[in-house]
MDAnalysis code that builds the backbone (N, CA, C; Angstrom):
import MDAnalysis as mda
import numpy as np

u = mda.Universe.empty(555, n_residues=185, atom_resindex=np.repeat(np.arange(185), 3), trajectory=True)
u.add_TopologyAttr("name", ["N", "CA", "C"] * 185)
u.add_TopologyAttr("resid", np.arange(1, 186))
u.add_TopologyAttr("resname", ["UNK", "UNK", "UNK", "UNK", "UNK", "UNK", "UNK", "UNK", "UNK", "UNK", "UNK", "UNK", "UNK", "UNK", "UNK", "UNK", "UNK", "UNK", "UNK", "UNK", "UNK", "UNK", "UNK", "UNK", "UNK", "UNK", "UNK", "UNK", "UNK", "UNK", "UNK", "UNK", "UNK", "UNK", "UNK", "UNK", "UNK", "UNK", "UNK", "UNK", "UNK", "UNK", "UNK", "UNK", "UNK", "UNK", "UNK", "UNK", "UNK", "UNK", "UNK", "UNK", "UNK", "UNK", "UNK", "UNK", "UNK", "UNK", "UNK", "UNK", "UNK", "UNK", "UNK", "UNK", "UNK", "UNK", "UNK", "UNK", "UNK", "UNK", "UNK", "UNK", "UNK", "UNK", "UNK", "UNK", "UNK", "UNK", "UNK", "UNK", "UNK", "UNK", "UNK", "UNK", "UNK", "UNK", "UNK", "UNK", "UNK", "UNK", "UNK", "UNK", "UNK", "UNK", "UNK", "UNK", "UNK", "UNK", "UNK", "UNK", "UNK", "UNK", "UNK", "UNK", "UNK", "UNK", "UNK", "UNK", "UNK", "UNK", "UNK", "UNK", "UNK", "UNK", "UNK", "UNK", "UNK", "UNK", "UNK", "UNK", "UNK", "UNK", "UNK", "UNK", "UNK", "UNK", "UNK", "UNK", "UNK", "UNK", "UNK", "UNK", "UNK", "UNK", "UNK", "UNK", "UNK", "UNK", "UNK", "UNK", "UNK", "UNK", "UNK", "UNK", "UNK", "UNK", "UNK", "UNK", "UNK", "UNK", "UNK", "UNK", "UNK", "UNK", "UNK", "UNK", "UNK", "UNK", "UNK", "UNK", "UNK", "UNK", "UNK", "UNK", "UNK", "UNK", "UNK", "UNK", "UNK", "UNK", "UNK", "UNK", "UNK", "UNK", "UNK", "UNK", "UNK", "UNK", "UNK", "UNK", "UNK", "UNK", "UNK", "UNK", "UNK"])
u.atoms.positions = np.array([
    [1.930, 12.257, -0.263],
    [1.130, 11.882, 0.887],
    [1.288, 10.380, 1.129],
    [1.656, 10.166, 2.212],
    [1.549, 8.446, 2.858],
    [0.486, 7.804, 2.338],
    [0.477, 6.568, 1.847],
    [-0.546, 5.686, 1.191],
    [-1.460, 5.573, 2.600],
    [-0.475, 4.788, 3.693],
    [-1.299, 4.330, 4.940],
    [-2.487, 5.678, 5.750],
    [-3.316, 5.516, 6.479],
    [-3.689, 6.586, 7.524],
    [-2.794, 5.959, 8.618],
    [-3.057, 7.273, 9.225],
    [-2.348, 7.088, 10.728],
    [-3.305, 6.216, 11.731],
    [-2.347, 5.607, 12.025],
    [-3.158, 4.340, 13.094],
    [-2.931, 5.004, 14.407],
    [-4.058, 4.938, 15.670],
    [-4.881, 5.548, 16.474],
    [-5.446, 4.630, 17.201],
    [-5.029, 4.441, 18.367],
    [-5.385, 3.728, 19.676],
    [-6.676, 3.249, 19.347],
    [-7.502, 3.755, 18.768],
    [-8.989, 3.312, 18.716],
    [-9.061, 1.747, 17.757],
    [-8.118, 2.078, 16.421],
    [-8.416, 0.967, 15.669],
    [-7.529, -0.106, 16.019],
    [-6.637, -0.232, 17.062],
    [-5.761, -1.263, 17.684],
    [-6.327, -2.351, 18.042],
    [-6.083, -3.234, 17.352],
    [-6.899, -4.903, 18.318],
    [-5.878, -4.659, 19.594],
    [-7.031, -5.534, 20.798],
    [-7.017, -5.539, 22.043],
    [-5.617, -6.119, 22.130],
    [-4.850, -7.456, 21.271],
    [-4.401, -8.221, 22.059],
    [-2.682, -7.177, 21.452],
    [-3.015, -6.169, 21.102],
    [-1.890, -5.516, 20.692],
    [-1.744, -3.662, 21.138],
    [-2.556, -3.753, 22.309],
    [-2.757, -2.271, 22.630],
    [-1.526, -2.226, 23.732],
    [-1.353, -2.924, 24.138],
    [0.251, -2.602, 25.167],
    [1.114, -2.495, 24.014],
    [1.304, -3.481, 23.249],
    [2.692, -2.740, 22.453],
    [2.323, -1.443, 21.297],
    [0.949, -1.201, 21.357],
    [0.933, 0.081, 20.658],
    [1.300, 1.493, 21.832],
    [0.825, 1.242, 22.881],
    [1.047, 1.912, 23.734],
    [2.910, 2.107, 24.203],
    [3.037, 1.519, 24.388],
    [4.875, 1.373, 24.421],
    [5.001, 2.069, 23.090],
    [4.739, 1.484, 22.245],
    [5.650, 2.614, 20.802],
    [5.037, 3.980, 20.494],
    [3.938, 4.328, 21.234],
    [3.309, 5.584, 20.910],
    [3.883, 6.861, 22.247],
    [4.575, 6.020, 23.422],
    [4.583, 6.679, 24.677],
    [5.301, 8.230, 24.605],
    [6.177, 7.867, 23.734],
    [6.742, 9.274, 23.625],
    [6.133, 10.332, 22.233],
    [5.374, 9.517, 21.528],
    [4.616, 10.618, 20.624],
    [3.292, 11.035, 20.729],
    [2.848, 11.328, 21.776],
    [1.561, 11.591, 22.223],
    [0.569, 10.647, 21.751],
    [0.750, 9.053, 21.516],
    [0.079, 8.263, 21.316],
    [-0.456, 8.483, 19.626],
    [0.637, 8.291, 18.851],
    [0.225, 8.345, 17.673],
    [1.617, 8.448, 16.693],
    [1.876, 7.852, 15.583],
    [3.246, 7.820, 14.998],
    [2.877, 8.194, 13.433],
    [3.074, 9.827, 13.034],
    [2.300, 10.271, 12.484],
    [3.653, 10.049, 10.577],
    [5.431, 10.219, 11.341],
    [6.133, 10.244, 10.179],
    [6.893, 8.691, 10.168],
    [7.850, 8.736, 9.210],
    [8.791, 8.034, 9.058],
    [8.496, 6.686, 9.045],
    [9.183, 5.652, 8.316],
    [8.769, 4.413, 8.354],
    [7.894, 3.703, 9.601],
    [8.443, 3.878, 10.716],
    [7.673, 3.725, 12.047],
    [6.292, 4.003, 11.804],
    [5.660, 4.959, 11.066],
    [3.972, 5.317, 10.844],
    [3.634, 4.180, 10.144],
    [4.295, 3.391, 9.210],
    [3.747, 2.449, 8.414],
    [3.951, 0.845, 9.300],
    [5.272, 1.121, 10.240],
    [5.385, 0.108, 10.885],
    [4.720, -0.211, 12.095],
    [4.175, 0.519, 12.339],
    [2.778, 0.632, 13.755],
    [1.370, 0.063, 13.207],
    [1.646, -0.134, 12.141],
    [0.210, -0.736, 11.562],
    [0.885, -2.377, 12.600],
    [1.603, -2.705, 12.381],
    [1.724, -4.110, 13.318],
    [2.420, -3.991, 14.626],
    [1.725, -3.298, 15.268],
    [2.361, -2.807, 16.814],
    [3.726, -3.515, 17.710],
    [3.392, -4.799, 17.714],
    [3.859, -6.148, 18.485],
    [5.503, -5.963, 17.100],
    [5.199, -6.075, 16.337],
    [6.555, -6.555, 15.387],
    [6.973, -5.018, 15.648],
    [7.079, -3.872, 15.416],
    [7.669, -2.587, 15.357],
    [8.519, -2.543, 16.972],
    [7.211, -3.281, 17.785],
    [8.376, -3.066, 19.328],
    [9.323, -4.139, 19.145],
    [9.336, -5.159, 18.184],
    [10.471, -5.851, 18.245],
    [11.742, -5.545, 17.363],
    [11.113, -5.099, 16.105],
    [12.254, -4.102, 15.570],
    [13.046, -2.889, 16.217],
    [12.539, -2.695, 16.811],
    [13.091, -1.500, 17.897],
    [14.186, -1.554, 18.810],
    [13.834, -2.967, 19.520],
    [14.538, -3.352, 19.637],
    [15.739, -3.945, 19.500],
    [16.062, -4.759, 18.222],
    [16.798, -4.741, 17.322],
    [17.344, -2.771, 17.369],
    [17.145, -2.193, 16.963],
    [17.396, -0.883, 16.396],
    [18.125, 0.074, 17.759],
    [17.389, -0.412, 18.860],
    [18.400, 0.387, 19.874],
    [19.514, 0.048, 20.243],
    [19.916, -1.444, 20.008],
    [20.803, -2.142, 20.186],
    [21.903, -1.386, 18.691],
    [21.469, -1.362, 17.553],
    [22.658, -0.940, 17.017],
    [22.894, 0.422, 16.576],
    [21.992, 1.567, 17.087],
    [22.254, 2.786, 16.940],
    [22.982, 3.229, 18.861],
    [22.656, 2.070, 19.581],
    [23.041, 2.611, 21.271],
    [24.655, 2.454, 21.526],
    [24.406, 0.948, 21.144],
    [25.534, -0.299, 21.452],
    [26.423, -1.023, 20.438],
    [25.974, -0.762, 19.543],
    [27.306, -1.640, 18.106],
    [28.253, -1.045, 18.680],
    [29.156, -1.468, 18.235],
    [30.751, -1.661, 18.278],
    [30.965, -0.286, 16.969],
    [29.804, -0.600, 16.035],
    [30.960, 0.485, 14.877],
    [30.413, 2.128, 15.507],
    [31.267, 2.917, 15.497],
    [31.288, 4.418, 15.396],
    [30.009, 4.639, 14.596],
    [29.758, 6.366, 15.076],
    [28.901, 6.344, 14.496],
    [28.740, 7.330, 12.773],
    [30.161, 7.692, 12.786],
    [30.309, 8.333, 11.269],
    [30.172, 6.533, 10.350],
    [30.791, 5.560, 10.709],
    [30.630, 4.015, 10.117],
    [28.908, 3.868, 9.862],
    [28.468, 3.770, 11.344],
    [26.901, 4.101, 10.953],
    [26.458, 4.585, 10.093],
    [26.469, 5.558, 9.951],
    [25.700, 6.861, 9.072],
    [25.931, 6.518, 7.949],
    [27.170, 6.087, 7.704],
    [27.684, 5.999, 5.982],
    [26.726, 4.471, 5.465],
    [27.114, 3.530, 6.612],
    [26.226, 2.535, 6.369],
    [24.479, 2.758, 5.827],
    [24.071, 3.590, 6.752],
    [22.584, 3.835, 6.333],
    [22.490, 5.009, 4.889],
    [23.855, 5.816, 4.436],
    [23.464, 6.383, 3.301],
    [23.800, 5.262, 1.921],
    [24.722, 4.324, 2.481],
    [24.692, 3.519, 1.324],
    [23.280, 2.612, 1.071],
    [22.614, 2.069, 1.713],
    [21.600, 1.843, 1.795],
    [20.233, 2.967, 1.157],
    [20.093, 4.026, 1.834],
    [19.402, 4.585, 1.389],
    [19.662, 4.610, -0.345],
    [20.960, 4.845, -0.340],
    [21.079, 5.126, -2.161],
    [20.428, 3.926, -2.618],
    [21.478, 2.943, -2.270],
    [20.435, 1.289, -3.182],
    [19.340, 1.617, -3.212],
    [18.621, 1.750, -2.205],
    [16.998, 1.078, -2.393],
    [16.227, 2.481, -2.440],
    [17.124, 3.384, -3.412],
    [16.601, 5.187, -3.538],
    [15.492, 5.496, -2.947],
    [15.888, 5.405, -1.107],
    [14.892, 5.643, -0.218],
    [15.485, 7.147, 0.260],
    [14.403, 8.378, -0.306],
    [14.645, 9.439, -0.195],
    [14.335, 9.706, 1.486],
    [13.472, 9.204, 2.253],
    [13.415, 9.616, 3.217],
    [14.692, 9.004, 4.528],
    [15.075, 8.264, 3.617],
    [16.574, 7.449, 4.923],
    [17.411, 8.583, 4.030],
    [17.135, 8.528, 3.392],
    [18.387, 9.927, 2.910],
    [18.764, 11.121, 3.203],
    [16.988, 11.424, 3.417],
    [17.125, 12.974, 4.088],
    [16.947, 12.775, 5.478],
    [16.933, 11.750, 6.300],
    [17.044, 11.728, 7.759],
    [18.821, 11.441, 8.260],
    [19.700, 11.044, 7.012],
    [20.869, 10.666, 7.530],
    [22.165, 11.000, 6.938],
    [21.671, 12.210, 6.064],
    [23.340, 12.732, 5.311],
    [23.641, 14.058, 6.351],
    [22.689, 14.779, 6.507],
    [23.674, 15.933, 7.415],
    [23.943, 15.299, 8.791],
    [23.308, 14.413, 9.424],
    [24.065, 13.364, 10.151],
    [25.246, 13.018, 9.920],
    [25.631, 12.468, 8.451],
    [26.670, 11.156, 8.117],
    [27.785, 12.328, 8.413],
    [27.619, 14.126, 7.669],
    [28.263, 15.268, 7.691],
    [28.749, 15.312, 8.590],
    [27.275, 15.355, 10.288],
    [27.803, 16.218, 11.580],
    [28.531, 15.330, 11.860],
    [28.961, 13.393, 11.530],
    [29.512, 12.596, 12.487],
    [31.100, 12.604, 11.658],
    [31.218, 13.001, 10.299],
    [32.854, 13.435, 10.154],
    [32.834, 12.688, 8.603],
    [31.782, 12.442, 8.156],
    [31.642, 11.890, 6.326],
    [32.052, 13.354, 5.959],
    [33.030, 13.336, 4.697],
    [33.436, 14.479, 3.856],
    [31.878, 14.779, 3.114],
    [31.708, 16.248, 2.874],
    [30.862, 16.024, 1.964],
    [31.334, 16.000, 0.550],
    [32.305, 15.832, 0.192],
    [32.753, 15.046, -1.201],
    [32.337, 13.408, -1.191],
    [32.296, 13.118, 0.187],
    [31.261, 11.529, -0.248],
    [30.455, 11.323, -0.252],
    [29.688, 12.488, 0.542],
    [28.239, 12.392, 0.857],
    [27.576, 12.810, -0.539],
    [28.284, 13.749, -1.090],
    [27.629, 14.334, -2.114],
    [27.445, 13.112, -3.730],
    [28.895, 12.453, -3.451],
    [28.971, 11.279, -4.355],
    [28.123, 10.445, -4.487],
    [27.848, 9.843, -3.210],
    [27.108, 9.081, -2.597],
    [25.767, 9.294, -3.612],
    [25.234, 10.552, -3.442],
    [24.473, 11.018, -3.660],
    [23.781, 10.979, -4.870],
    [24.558, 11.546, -5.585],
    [24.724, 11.806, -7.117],
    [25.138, 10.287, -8.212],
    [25.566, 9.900, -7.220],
    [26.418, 8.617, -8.182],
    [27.124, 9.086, -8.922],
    [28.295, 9.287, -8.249],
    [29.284, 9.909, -9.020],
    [30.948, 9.222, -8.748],
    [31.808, 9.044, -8.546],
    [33.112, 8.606, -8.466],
    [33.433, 8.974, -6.910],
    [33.164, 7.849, -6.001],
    [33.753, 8.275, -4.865],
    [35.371, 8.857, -4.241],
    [35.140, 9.673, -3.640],
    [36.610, 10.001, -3.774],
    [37.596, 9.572, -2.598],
    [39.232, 9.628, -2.317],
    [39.891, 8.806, -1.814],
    [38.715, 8.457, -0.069],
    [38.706, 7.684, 0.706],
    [38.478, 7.792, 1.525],
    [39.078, 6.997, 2.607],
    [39.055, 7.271, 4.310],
    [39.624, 6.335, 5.068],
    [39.063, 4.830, 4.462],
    [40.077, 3.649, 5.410],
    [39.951, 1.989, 5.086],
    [38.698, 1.703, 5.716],
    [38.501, 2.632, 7.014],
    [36.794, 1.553, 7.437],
    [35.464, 2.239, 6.351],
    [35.759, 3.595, 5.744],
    [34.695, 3.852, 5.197],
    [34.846, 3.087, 3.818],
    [36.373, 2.960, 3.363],
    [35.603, 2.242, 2.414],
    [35.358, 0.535, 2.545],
    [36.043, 0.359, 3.598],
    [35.067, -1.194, 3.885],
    [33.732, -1.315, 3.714],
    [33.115, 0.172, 4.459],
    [31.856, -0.197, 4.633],
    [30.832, 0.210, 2.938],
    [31.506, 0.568, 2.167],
    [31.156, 1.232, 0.936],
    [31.002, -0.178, -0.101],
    [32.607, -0.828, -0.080],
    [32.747, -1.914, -0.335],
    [31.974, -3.372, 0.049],
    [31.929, -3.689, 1.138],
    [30.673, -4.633, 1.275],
    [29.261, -4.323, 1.163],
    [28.847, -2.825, 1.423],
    [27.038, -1.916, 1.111],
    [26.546, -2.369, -0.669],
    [27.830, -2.001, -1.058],
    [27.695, -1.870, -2.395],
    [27.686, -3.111, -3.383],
    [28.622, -4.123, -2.941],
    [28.602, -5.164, -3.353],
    [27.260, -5.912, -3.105],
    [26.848, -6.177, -1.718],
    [26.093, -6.553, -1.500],
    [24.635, -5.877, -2.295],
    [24.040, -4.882, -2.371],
    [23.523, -4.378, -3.154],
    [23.548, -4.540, -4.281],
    [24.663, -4.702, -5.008],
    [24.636, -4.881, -6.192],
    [24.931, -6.181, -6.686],
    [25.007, -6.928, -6.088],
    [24.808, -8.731, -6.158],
    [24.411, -9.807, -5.337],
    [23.750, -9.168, -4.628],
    [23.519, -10.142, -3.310],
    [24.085, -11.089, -2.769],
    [25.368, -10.725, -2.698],
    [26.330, -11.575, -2.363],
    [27.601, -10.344, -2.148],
    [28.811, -11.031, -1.068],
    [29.752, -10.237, -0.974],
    [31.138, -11.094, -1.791],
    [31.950, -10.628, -2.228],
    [32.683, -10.779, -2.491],
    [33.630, -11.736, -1.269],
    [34.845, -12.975, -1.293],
    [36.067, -12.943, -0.010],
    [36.415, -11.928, -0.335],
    [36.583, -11.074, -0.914],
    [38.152, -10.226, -0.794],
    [37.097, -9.126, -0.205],
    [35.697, -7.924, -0.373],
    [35.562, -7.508, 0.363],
    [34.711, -7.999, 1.739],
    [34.647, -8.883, 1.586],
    [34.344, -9.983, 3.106],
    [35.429, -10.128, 3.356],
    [36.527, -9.750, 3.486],
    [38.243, -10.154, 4.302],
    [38.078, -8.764, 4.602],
    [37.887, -7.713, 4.155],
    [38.172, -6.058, 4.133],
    [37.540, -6.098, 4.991],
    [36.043, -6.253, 5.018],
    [35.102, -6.173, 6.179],
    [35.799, -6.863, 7.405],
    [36.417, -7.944, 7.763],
    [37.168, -8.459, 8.643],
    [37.976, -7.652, 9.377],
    [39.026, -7.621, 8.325],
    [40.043, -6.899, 8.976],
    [39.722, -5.174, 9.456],
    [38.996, -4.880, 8.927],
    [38.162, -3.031, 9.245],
    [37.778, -3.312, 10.860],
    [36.756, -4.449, 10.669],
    [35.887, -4.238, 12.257],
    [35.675, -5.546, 13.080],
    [36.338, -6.553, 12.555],
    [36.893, -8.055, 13.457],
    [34.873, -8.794, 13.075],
    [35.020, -9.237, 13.632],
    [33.530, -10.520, 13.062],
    [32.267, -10.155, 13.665],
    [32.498, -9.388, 15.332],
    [31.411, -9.056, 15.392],
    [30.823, -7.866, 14.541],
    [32.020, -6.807, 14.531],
    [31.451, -5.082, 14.062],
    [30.940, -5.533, 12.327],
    [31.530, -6.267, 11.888],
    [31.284, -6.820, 10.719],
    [29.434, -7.089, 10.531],
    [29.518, -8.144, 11.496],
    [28.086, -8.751, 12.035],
    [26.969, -7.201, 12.134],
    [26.990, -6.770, 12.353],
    [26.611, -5.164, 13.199],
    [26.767, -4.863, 12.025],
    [27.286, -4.340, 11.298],
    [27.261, -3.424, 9.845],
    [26.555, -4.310, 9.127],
    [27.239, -5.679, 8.621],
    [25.744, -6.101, 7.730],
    [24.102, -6.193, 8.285],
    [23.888, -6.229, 9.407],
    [23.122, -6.194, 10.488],
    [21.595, -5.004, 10.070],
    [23.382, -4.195, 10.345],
    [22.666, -2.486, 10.120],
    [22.237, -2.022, 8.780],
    [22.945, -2.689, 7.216],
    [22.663, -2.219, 6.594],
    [21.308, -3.152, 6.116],
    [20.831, -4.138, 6.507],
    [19.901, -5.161, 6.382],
    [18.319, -4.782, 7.280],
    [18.674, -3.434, 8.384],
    [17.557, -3.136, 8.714],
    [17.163, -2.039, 8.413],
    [18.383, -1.406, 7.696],
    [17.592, -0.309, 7.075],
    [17.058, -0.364, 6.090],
    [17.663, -1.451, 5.683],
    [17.003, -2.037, 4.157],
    [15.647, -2.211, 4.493],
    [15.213, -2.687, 5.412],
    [13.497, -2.955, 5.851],
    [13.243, -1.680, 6.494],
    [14.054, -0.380, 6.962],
    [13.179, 0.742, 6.994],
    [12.667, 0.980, 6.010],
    [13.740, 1.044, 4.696],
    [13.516, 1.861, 3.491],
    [12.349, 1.123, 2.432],
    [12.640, -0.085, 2.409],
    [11.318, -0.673, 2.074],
    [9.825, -0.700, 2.771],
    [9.827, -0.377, 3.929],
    [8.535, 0.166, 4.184],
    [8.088, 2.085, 3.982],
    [9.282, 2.739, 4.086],
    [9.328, 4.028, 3.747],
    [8.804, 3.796, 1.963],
    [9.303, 3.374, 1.311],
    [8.894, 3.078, -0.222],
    [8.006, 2.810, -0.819],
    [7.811, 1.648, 0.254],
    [5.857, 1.012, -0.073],
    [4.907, 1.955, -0.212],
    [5.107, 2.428, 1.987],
    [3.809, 2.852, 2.197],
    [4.103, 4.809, 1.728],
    [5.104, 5.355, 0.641],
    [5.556, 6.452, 0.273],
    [5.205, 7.295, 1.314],
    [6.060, 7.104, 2.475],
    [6.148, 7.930, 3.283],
    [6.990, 9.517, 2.722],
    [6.287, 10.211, 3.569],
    [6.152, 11.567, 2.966],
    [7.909, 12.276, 3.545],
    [8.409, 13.240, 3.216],
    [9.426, 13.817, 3.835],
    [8.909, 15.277, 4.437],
    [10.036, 15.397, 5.366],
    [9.937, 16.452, 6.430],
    [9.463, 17.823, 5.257],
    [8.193, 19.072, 5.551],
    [8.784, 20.155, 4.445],
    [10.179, 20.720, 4.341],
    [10.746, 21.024, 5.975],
    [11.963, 21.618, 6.449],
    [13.196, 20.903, 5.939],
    [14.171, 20.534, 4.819],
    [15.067, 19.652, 4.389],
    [16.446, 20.478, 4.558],
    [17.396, 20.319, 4.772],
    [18.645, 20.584, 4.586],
    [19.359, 20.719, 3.259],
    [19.131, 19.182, 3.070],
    [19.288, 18.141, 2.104],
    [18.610, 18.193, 0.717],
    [19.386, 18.380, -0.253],
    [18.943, 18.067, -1.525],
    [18.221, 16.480, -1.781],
    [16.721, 15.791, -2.313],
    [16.922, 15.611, -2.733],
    [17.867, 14.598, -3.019],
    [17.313, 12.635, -3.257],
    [18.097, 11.812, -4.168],
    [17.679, 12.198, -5.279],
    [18.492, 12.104, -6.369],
    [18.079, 12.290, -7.916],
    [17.859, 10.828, -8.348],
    [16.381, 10.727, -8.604],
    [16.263, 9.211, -8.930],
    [15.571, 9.256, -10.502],
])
């Protein structure tokens, strides 16, 4: 069960009821799952993340199987089960093998894959695992997707990093209906 309650037009300070209203418009005025439920506790900042967020799920430059893989490497780091189970039969439908997805998964030995996925595996991972990138996979990242798509993937994997850390905090709950196994943490 979510630590937070669901926040409700009623308990909104005044000077933040338009941007609760904008982020509630399409859920019948209320944001009951997913990091977004924990991120509506600050109305005004969630419509600005959003922004941010339509811009690189609408408009980035990278594809969106690059995407997907981006947000499952992420999810693994920061073993955010709910970016996990919102984005592997995704990473699947957009053309990820599930021999990586499943790797991914498991932590297990990734197996051969195209140069942009493993660019993007290669800088997720590094970065994750030292907070810092490597030149040589900071040149990979270059040459994969030129400086902006680069920009845009670390971008992307840096805001999901702040989905998944608010999914974590406030232990946002997962869908009952799953596809998806399951991170083994």
């Amino acid at each position: 069960m979510a630590r937070a309650p669901v926040l409700t037009r009623e308990n909104v300070p005044e000077q933040f009821l338009e941007a609760f209203d904008h982020e509630t418009a399409n859920s019948g005025g209320v944001v009951a799952s997913g990091p977004g439920s924990a991120m509506i506790n600050s109305p005004e900042m969630r419509r600005r993340c959003n922004h941010l967020a339509d811009y690189l799920r609408q408009e980035s430059s990278l594809p969106d199987r690059i995407q997907q893989l981006a947000m499952l490497i992420t999810a693994r780091a920061t073993d955010c089960q709910f970016i996990w189970n919102a984005h592997a039969a995704r990473g699947r439908s957009a053309g990820l093998s599930d021999a990586l997805v499943n790797a991914i998964r498991d932590r297990q030995p990734l197996p051969d894959m195209p140069p942009d996925e493993a660019a993007v595996v290669r800088v997720g991972t590094e970065f994750f695992n030292n907070r810092r990138v490597s030149q040589e996979a900071f040149q990979v990242g270059i040459d994969q997707f030129g400086a902006q798509g680069l920009t845009e993937l670390t971008t992307l994997i840096g805001y999901y990093a702040l989905l998944a850390i608010n999914a974590n905090t406030f232990d946002i709950d997962l869908p009952e209906e799953r596809t998806e196994p399951v991170l083994p943490i």
